[in-house]
One Martini backbone bead per residue (centre of mass of N, CA, C, O) as a GRO file, in nm:
protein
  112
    1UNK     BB    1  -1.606   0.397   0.407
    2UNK     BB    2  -1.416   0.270   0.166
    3UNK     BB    3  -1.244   0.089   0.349
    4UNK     BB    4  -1.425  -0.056   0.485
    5UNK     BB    5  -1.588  -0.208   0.239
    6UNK     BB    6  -1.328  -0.340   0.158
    7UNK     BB    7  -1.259  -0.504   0.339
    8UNK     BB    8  -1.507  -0.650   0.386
    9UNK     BB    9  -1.474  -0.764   0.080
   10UNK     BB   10  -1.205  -0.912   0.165
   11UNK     BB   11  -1.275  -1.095   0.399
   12UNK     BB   12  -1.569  -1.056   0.552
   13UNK     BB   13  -1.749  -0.940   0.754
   14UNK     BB   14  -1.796  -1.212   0.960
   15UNK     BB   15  -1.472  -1.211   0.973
   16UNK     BB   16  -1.442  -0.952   1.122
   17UNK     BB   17  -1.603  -1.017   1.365
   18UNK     BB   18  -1.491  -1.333   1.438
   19UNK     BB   19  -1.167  -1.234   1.326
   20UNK     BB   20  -0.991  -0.983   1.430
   21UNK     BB   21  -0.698  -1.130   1.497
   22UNK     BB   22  -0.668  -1.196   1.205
   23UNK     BB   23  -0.743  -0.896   1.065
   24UNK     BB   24  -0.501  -0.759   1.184
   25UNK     BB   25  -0.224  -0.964   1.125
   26UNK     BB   26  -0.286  -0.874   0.804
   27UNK     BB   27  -0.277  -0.574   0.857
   28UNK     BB   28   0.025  -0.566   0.979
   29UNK     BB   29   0.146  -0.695   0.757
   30UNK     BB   30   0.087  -0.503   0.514
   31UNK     BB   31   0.251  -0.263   0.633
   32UNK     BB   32   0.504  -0.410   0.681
   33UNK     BB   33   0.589  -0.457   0.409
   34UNK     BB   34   0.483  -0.160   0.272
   35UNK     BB   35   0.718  -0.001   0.464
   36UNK     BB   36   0.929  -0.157   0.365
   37UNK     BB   37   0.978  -0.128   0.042
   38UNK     BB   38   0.947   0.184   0.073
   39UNK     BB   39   1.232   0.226   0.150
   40UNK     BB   40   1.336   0.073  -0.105
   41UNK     BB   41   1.231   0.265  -0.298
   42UNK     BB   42   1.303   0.534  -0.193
   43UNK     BB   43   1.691   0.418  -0.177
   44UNK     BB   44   1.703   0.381  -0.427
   45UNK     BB   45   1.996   0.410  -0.701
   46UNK     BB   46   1.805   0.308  -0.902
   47UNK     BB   47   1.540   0.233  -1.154
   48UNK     BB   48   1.535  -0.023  -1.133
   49UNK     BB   49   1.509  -0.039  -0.850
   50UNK     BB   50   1.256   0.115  -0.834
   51UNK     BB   51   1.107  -0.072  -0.962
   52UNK     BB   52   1.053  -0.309  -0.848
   53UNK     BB   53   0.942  -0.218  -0.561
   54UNK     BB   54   0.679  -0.063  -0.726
   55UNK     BB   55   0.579  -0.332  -0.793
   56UNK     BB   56   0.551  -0.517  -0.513
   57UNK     BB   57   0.302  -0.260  -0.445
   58UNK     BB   58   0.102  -0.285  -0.619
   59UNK     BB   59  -0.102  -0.489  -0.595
   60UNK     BB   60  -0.129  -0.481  -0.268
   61UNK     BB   61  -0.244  -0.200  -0.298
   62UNK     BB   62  -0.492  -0.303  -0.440
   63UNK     BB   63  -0.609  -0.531  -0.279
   64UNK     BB   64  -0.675  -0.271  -0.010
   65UNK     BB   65  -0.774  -0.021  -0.175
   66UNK     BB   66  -0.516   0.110  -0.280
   67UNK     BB   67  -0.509   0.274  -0.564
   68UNK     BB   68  -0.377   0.538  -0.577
   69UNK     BB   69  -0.126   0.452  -0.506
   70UNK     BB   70  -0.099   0.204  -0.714
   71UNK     BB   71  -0.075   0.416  -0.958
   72UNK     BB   72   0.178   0.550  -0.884
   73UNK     BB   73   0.331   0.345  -0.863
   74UNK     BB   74   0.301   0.256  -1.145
   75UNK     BB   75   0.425   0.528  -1.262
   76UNK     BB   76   0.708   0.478  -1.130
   77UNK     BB   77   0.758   0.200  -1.281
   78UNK     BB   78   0.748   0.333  -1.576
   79UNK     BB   79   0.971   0.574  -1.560
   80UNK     BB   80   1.207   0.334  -1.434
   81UNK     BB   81   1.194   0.167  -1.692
   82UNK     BB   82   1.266   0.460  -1.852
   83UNK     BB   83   1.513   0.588  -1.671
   84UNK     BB   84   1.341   0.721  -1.464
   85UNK     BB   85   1.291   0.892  -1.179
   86UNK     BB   86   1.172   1.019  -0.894
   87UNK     BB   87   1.122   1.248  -0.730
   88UNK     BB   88   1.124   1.361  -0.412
   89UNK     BB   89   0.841   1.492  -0.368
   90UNK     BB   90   0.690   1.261  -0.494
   91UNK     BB   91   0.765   1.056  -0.286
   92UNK     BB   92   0.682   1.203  -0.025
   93UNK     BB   93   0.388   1.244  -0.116
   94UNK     BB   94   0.356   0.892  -0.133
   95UNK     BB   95   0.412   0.841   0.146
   96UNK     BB   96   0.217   0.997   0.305
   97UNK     BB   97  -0.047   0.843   0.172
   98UNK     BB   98   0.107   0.545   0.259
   99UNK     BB   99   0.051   0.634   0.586
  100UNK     BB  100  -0.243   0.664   0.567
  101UNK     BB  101  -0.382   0.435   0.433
  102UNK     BB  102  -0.254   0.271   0.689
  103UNK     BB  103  -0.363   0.371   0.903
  104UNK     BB  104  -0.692   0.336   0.802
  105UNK     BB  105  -0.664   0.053   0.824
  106UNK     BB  106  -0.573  -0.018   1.131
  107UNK     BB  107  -0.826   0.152   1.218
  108UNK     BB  108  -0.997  -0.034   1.115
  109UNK     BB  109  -1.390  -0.097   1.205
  110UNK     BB  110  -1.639  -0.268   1.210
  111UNK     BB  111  -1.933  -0.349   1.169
  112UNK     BB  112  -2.157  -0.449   1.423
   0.00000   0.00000   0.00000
């Protein structure tokens, strides 16, 4: 119920009626970019490059209503620019988590 609500208000419940396939490919566009980044957040070899790439996962995933993980990567970008990297469990639990919030933006349907 949390997703429906925001997406709703993300683009107007009216268009996400009359343009499913416009609201489709903006979801899959900020997946697929999402996903992007993380993979280079991982891979991240330095606390520099991983601040950076947690900076710009972070508005986008507070745009689409991942909070918890926006707070998450904030948490990482803070802790990078003090030099200190996240742990590899800490960044696994955080990918999966941002795994699930994709998925269920992909699977959000209109109410309607």
């Amino acid at each position: 119920d949390g997703i429906r609500d925001i997406v709703a208000r993300l683009v107007g419940s009216e268009m996400c009626i009359r343009d499913r396939a416009n609201l489709e490919r903006v979801l899959e566009t900020f997946g697929n970019e999402a996903q992007k980044r993380w993979r280079s957040l991982a891979a991240a070899e330095t606390p520099s490059e991983m601040a950076r790439e947690a900076h710009s996962l972070v508005s986008s995933c507070r745009s689409f209503g991942l909070a918890a993980v926006a707070d998450a990567l904030a948490d990482i970008e803070q802790r990078a620019r003090q030099g200190r990297s996240a742990s590899s469990d800490y960044l696994d639990e955080l990918g999966n988590r941002l795994d699930d919030s994709l998925d269920a933006l992909a699977n959000w349907k209109p109410s309607g």
